[in-house]
C-alpha positions as a printed NumPy array, in Angstrom:
array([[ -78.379,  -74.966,  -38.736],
       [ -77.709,  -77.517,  -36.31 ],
       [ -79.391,  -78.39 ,  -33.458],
       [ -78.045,  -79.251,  -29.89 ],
       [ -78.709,  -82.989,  -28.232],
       [ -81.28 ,  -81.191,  -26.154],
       [ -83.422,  -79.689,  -28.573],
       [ -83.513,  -82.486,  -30.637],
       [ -84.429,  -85.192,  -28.161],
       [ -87.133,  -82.463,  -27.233],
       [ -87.897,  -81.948,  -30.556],
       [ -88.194,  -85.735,  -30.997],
       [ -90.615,  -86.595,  -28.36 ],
       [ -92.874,  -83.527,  -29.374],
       [ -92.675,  -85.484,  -33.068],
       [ -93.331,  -89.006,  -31.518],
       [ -95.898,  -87.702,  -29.026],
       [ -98.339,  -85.684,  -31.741],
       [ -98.067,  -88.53 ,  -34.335],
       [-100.764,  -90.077,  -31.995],
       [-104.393,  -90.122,  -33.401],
       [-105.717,  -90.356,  -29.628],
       [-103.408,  -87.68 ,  -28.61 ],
       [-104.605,  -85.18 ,  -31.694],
       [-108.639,  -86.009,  -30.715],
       [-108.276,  -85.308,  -27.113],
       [-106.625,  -82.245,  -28.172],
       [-109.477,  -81.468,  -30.425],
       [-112.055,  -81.947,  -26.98 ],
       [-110.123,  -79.13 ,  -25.787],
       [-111.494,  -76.991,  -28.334],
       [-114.496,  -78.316,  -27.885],
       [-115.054,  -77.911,  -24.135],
       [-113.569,  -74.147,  -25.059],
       [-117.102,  -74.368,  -27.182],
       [-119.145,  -75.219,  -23.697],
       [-117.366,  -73.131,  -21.603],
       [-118.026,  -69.757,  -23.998],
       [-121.921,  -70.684,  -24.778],
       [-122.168,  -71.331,  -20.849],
       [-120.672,  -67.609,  -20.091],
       [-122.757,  -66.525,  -22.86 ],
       [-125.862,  -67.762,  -21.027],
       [-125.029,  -66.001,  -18.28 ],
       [-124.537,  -62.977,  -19.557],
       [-128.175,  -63.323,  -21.321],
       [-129.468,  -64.189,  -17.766],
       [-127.951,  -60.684,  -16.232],
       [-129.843,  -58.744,  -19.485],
       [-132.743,  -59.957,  -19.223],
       [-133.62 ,  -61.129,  -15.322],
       [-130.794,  -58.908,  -13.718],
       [-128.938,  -62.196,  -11.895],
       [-126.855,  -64.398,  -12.539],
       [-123.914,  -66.074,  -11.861],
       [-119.815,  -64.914,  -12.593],
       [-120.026,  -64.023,  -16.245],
       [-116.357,  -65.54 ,  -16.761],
       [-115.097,  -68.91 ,  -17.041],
       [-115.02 ,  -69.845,  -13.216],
       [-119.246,  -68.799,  -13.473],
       [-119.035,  -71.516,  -16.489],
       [-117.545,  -74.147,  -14.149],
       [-119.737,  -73.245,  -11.285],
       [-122.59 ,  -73.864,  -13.651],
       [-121.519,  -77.22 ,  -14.966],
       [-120.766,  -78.642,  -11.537],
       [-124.302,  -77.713,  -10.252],
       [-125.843,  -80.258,  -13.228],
       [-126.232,  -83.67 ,  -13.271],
       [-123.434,  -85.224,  -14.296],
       [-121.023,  -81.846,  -14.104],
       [-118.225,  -83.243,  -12.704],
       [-117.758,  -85.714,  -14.872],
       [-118.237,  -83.484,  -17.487],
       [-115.618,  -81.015,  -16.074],
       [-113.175,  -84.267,  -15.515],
       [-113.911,  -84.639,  -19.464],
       [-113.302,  -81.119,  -20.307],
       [-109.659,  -80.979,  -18.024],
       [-108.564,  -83.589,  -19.705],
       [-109.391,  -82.341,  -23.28 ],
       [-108.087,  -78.766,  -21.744],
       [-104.257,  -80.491,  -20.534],
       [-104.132,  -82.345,  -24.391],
       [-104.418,  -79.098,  -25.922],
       [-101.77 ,  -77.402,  -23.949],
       [ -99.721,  -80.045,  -24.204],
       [-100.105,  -79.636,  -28.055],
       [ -99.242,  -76.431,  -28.277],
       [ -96.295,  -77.224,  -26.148],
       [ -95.281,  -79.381,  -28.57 ],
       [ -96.176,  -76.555,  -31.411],
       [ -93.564,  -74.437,  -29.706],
       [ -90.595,  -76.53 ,  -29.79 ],
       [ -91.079,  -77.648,  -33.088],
       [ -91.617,  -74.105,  -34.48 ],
       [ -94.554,  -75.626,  -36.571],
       [ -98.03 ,  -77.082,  -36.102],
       [ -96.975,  -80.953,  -35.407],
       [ -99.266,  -82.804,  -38.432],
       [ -97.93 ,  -80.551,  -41.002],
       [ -94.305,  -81.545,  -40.251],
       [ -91.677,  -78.554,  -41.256],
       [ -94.66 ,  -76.421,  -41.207],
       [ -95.007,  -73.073,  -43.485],
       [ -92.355,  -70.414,  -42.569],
       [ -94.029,  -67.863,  -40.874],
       [ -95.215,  -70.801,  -37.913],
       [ -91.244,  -70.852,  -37.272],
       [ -90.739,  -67.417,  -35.829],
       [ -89.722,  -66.413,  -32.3  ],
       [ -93.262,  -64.702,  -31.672],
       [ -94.945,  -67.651,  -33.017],
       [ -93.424,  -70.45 ,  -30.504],
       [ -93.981,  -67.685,  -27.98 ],
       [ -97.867,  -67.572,  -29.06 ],
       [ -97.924,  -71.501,  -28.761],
       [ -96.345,  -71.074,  -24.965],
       [ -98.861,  -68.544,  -23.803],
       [-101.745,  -70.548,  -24.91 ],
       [-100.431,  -73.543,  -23.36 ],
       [-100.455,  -71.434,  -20.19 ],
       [-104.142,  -70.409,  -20.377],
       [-105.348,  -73.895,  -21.296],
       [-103.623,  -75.089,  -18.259],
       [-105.165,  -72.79 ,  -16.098],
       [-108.391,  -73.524,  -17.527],
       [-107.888,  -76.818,  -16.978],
       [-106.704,  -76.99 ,  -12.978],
       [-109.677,  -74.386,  -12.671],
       [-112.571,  -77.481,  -14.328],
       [-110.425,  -80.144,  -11.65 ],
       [-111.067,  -77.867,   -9.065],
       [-114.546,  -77.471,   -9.578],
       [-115.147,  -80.981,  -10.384],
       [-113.823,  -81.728,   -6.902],
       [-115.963,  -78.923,   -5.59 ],
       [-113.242,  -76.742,   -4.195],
       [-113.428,  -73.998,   -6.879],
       [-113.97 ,  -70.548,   -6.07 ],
       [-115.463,  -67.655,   -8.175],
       [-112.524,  -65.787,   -9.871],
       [-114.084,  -62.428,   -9.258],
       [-113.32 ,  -62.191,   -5.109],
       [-110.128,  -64.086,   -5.788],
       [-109.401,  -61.112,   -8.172],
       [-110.61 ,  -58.648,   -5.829],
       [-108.606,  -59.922,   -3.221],
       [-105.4  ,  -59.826,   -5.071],
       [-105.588,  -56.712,   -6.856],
       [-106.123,  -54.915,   -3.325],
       [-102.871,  -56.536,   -2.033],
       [-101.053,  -55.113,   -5.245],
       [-103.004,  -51.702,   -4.718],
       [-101.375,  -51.369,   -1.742],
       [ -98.077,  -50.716,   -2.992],
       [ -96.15 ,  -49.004,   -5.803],
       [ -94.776,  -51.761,   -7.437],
       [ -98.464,  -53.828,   -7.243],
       [ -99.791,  -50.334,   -8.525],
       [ -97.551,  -50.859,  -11.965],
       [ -97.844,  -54.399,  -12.291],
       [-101.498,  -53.906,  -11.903],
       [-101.192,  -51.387,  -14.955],
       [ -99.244,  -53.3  ,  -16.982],
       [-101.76 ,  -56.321,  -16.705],
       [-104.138,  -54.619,  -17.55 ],
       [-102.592,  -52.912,  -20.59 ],
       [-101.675,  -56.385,  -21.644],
       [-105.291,  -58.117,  -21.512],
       [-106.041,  -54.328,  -23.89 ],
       [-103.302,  -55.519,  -25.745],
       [-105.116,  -59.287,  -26.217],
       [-108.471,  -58.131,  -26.571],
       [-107.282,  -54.928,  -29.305],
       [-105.403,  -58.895,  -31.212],
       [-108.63 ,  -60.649,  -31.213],
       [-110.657,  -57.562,  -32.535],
       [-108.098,  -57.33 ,  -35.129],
       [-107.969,  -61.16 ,  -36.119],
       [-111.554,  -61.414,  -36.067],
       [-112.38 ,  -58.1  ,  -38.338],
       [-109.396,  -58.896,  -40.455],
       [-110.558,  -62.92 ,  -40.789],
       [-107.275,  -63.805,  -39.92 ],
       [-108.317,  -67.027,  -38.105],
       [-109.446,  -68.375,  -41.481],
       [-105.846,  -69.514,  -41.285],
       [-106.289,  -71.528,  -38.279],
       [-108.36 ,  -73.988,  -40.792],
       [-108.036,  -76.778,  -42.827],
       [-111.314,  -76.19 ,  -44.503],
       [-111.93 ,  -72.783,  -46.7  ],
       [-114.587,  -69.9  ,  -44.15 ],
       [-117.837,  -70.158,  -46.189],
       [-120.203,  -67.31 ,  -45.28 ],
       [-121.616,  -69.061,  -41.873],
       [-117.947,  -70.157,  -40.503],
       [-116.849,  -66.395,  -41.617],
       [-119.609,  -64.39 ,  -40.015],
       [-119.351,  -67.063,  -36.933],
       [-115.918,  -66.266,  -36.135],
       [-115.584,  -62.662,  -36.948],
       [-118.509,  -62.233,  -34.396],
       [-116.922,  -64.223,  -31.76 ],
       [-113.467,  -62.723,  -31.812],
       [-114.496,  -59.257,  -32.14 ],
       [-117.159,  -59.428,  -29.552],
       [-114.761,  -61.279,  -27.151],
       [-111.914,  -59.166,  -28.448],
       [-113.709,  -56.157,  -26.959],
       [-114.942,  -57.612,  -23.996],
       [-111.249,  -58.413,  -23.364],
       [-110.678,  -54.779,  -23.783],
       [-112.985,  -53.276,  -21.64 ],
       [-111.636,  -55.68 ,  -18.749],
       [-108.444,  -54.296,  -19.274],
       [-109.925,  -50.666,  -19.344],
       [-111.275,  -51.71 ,  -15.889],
       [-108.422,  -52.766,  -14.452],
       [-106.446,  -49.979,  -14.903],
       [-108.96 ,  -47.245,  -14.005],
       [-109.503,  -49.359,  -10.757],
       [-105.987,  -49.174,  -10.117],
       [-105.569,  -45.457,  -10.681],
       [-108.847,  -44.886,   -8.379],
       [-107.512,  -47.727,   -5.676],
       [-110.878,  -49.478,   -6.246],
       [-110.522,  -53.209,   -6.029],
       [-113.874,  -54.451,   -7.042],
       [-113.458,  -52.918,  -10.685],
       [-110.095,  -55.003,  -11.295],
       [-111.998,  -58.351,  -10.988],
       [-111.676,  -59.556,  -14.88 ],
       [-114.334,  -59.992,  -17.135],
       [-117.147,  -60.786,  -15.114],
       [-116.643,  -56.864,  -13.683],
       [-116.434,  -55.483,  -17.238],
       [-119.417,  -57.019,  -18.334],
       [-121.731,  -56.181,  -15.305],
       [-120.435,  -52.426,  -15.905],
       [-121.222,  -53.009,  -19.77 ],
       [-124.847,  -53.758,  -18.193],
       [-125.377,  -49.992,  -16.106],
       [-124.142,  -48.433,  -19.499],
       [-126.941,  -46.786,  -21.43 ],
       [-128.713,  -49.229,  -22.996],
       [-126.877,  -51.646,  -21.085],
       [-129.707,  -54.792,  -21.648],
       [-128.759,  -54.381,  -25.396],
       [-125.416,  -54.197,  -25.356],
       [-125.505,  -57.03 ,  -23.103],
       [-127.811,  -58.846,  -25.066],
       [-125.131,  -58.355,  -27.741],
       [-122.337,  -59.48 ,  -26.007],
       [-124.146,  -62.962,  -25.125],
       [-124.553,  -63.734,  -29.122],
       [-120.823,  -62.38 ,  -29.771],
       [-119.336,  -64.558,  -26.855],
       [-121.581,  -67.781,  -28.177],
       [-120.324,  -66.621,  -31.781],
       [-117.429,  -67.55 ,  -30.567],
       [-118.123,  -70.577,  -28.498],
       [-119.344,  -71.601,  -31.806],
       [-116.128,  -71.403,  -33.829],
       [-114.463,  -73.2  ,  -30.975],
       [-116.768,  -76.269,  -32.265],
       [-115.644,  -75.222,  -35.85 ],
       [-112.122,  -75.297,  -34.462],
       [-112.382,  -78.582,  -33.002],
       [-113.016,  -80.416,  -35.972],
       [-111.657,  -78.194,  -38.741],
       [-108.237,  -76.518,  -37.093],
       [-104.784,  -77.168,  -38.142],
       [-102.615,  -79.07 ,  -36.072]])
């Protein structure tokens, strides 16, 4: 099959720009301030089980926290940088239909919904990433009321109504994945190393626990759209404060902390030991 000027130039600089050793490590920090970020969310979420406070239990709580500690924005700088390598990576994953070290790459890396996979991480780590520059330069807001805010402009229409929905179907739809990949130890794959009992338990915890905290976001956000009731569609730091006034809502939360450093934990795992 051949390949038009286009794709291959793009196809070439994606080679050139992954066959650098500085590129692939600051790729790897990506993981790795992934790691920080979940064991910082996780802390919260201990905090709100056992003292009833606490900051955002979500990502933008995780930044918040870093940039109050000595040294946090230059730790946030770090972790942007780390973040924008690893997107860029798996930019580079998706035009060359494989994982850039392992050249042609194994057949199934080549399909449509792979390159696709590759894209839509690229997108989160981005996002991730302008969030920790944000922060670092202290204008970073809390992605709860931002959340809020949006999803009761959207509420107040039909069309923001569905899209609302469908968002929210979607995050089921990524949470129901992780559940799946983590119970099914599909992300052994991700590894250049064979699981071992403590990599295997670690990462089956983390994605299924995450996995279903995904879900019950999701859940959230469309019951707060069908009951036009903004403050429930604010992402996961609303699903796991309403995990919290569940019956035995300390456990469960208590629970949820381990699962989401579980998988905090693999990130670290990942960072070393993942195929690229």
């Amino acid at each position: 099959m051949t390949t038009t000027p286009a794709n291959g130039s793009l196809h070439g600089i994606a080679h050139r720009a992954t066959g650098s050793d500085a590129f692939e490590k600051l790729a790897r920090a990506g993981f790795a301030a992934s790691g920080v970020l979940h064991l910082l969310v996780a802390f919260i979420i201990a905090q709100l089980a056992f003292t009833g406070a606490g900051g955002n239990a979500d990502q933008s709580g995780a930044l918040a926290t870093l940039a109050a500690q000595p040294f946090g924005k230059i730790v946030l700088w770090v972790a942007a940088a780390g973040l924008v390598a690893l997107g860029l990576w798996r930019v580079a994953e998706a035009i060359m239909g494989a994982k850039p070290r392992e050249g042609a790459g194994r057949k199934e890396d080549n399909a449509a919904w792979k390159r696709g996979k590759s894209l839509a991480l690229a997108v989160v780590n981005f996002a991730i990433a302008f969030s920790a520059a944000k922060f670092a330069m202290g204008t970073g807001q809390q992605s709860s009321q931002q959340n809020s805010g949006m999803s009761a402009q959207l509420m107040q229409s039909g069309g923001g109504k569905l899209l609302l929905i469908a968002v929210g179907i979607g995050v089921i739809a990524v949470g129901g994945y992780h559940v799946y990949k983590g119970a099914s130890e599909k992300f052994l794959e991700e590894l250049t190393v064979s699981g071992g009992r403590l990599v295997t338990a670690t990462g089956v915890a983390g994605y299924v626990a995450k996995g279903l905290v995904l879900g019950g976001a999701g859940v959230l956000v469309v019951i707060a759209t069908l009951q036009a009731d903004p403050a429930k569609a604010s992402g996961l730091d609303a699903a796991v404060k309403t995990l919290g006034q569940a019956p035995f809502g300390k456990f469960l939360l208590i629970l949820a902390a381990l699962g989401i450093a579980a998988f905090g934990a693999y990130s670290f795992i990942r960072a070393k030991y993942n195929r690229m």
